[in-house]
C-alpha positions in Angstrom: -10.5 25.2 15.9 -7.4 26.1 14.3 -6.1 24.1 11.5 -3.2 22.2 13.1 -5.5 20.5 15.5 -8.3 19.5 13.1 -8.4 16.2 13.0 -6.1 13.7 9.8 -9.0 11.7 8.4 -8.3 7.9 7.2 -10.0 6.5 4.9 -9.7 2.4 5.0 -8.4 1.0 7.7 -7.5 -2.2 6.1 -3.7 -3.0 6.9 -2.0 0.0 5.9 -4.4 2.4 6.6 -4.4 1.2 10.1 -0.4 1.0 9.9 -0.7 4.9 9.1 -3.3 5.7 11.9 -0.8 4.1 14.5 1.9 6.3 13.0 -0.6 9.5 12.8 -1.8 8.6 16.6 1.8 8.3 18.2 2.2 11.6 16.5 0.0 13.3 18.7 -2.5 13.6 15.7 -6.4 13.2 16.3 -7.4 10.5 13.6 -10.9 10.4 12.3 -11.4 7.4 10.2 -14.1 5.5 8.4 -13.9 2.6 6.4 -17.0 1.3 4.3 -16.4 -2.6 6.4 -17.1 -1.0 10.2 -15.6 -3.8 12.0 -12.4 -2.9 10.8 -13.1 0.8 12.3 -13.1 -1.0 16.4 -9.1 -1.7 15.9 -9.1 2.2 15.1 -10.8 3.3 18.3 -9.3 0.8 20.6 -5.7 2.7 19.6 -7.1 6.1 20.5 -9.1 7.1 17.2 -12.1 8.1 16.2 -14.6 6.5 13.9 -16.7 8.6 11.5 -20.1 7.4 9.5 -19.5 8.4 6.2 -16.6 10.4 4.1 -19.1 12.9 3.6 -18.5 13.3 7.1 -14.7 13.3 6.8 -14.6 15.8 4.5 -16.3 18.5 6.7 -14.1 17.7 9.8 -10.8 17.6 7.8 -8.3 19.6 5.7 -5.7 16.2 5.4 -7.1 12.5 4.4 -5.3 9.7 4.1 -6.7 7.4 1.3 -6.1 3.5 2.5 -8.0 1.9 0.2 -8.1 -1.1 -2.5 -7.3 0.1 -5.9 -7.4 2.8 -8.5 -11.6 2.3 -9.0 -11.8 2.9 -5.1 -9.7 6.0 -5.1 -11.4 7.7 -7.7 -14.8 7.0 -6.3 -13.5 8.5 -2.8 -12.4 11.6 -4.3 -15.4 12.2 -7.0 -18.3 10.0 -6.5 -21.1 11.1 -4.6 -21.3 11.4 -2.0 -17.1 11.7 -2.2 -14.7 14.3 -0.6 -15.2 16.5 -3.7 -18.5 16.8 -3.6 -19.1 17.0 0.2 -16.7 19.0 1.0 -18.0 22.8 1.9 -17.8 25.7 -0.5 -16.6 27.6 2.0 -14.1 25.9 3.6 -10.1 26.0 2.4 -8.7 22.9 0.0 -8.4 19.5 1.3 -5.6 17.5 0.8 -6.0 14.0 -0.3 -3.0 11.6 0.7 -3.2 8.7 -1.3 -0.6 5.8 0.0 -2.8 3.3 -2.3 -0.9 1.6 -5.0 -2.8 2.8 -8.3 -2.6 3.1 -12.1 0.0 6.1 -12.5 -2.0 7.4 -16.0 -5.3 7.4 -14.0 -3.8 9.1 -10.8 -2.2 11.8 -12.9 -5.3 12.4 -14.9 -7.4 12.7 -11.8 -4.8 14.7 -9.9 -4.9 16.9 -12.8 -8.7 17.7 -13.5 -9.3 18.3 -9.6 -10.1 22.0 -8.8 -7.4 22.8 -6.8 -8.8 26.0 -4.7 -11.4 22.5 -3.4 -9.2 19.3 -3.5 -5.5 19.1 -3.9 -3.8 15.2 -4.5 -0.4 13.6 -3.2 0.4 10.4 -4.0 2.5 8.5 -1.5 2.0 4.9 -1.6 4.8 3.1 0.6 7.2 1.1 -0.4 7.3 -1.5 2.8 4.8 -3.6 4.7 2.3 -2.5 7.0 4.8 -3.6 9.4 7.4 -1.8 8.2 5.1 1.4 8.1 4.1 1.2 11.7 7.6 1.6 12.8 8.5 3.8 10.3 10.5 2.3 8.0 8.4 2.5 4.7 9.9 4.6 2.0 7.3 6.4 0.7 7.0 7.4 -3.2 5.4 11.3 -2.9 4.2 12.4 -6.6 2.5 15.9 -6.4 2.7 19.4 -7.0 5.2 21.1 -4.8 2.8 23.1 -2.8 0.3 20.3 -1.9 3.1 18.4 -0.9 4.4 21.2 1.3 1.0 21.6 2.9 0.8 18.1 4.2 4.8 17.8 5.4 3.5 17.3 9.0 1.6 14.4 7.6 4.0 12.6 6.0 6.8 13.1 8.4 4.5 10.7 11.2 4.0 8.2 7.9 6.9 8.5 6.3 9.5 10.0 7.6 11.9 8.3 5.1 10.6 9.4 1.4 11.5 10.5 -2.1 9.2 13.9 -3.9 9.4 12.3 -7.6 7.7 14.6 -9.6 3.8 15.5 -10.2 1.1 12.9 -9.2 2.0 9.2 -11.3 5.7 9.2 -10.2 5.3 8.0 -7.6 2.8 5.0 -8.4 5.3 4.0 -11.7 8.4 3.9 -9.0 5.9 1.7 -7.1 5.4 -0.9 -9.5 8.7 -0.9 -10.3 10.2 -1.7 -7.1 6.8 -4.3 -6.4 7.8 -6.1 -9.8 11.6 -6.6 -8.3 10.3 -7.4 -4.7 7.6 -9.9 -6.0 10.1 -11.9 -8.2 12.6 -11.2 -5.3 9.4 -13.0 -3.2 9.2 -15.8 -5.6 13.0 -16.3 -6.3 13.3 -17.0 -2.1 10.4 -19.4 -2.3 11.7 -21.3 -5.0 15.2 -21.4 -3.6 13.4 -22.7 0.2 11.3 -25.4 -1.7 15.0 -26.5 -3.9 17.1 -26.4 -0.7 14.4 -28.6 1.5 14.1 -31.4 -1.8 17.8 -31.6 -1.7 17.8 -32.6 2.1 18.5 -29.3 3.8 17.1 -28.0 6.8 14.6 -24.6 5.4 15.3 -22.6 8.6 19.1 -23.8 8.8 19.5 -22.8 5.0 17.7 -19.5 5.2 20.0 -18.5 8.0 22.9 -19.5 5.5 21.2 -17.6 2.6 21.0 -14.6 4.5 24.8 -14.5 4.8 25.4 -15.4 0.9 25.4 -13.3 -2.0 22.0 -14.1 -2.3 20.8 -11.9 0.6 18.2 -9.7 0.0 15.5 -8.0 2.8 13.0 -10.5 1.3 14.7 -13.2 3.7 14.2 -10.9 6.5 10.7 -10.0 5.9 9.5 -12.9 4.1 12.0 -16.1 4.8 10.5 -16.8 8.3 6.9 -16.9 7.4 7.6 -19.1 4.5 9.8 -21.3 6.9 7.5 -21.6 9.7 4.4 -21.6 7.2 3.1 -18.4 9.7 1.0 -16.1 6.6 -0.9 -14.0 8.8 -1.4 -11.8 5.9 1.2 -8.1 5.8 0.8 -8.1 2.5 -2.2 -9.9 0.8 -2.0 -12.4 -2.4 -5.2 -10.8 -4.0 -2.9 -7.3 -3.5 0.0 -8.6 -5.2 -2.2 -9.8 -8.0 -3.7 -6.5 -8.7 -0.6 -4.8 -8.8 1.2 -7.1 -10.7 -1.7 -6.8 -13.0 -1.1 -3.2 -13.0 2.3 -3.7 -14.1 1.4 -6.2 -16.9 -0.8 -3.5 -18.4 1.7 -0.2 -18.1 4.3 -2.9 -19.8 1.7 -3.4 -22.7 0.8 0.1 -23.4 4.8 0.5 -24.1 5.0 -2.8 -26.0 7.3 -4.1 -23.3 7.4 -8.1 -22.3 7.8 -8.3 -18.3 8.5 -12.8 -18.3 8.8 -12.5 -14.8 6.4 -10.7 -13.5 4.3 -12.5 -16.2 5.2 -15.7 -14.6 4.2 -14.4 -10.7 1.0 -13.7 -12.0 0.3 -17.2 -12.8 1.6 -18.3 -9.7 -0.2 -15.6 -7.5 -3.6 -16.9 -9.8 -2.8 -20.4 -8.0 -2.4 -19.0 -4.9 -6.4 -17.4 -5.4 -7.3 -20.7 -7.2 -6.0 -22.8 -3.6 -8.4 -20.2 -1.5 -5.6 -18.3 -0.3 -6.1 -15.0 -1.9 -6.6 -13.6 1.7 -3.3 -15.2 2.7 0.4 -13.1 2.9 2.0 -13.0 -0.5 4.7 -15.2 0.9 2.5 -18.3 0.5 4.0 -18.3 -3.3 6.1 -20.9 -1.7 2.7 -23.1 -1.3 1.7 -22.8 -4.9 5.8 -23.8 -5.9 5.2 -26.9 -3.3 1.9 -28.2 -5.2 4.2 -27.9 -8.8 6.9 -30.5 -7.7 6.9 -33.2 -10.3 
């Protein structure tokens, strides 16, 4: 089997990871993925993948992966534990490529990016900037950090996934542009909410003022991703609470190791640790407007 038609492993099909299959799939790509929940593999097959048993297994049948998964702990078990790629991968065979569109702790990505044997397993870091949504059609910008080569080697990759992206540097770029742009669309997120829940106390109509927001100096693609489901109350989750916690926690401890205050994204913690207090961690972060409802008085 030659090396273009081997197939793209995914590993966690969660929301995104399933975002990037679709993508992968439409590409003309056979997608092998496995995901340590196996009910969330049957969404997978019913598009036209494969599902696999283990990663152990991935990593025999696959010189690209796509990592999908929760946070920096999973990431770094995927690629080193055991079994992991690392260690199931063959002796033999030529250097995987792991494709990490996970958002993670920069330092830790660039340290493991950097102790990897790289003639066994090579690391790019491409997390996207964009909902799932917003991924499956293409429209995610996605943040590469990696060494030129390993980037080069998985261009046909992320050209189905993101065909819109930025190579910032080495592996840990990427993830600190992440957080960045997550700490401006989060307030951005909360900012909307608060705005709705003002606007509806007042007397206005939500939906009518959103639609006049949208045309003020206010506007922002929030509204258009976000305003509607805090209008109509719809949070079928693109985006979860209990992610926007952990990244925003991430955020809160890069700003600490440089002695930086972020008030903020400080203050969208506490309002995300409502959110998870209420039950609705599993919820899309655009129920912020709930926990600003439940602060009126």
């Amino acid at each position: 089997m030659s090396e273009r038609r081997k197939p793209v492993g995914v590993i966690g099909t969660g929301l995104m990871g399933t975002a990037c299959a679709k993508r992968l799939l439409a590409a003309g790509f056979d997608v092998l993925g496995y995901d340590v929940s196996g009910d969330k593999l049957a969404p997978l097959v019913a598009l036209g993948g494969r599902a696999a048993l283990s990663v152990a297994e991935i990593a025999r049948a696959c010189d690209k992966v796509v990592l999908a998964v929760f946070n920096t702990e999973q990431v770094e078990a995927t690629v080193e534990g055991r079994p992991g790629l690392l260690a199931s991968r063959p002796q033999d065979s030529p250097p995987l490529t792991a494709i990490c569109v996970s958002t993670c702790d920069p330092e830790r990505i660039a340290a493991l990016a950097a102790r990897l044997p790289a003639d066994r397993l090579r690391y790019v870091e491409a997390p996207i900037s964009g909902t799932s949504d917003q991924t499956e059609r293409g429209e995610g910008l996605g943040l590469i950090g990696g060494a030129d080569a390993a980037v080069a080697d998985v261009r046909d990759v992320l050209d189905a996934i993101c065909p819109r992206r930025r190579h910032l540097g080495l592996a840990g770029s990427g993830g600190r542009a992440k957080l960045a742009i997550n700490l401006i669309l989060g307030v951005n997120r909360a900012a909307l909410a608060e705005g709705l829940v003002f606007a509806e106390r007042m007397g206005l109509d939500p939906a009518a003022f959103l639609a006049v927001a949208r045309e003020s100096a206010a506007y922002s693609q929030v509204m258009d991703i976000k305003g509607g489901k805090m209008v109509s109350g719809d949070f079928t989750p693109r985006g979860f609470v209990t992610q926007s916690l952990k990244d925003f926690s991430l955020m809160l401890d890069q700003a600490r190791r440089r002695k930086q205050q972020l008030p903020l994204a400080q203050q969208y913690v506490e309002l995300m640790n409502g959110c998870v207090a209420a039950g609705e961690g599993g919820l899309d972060n655009s129920a912020v407007i709930r926990e600003i409802r439940r602060r009126a008085g």
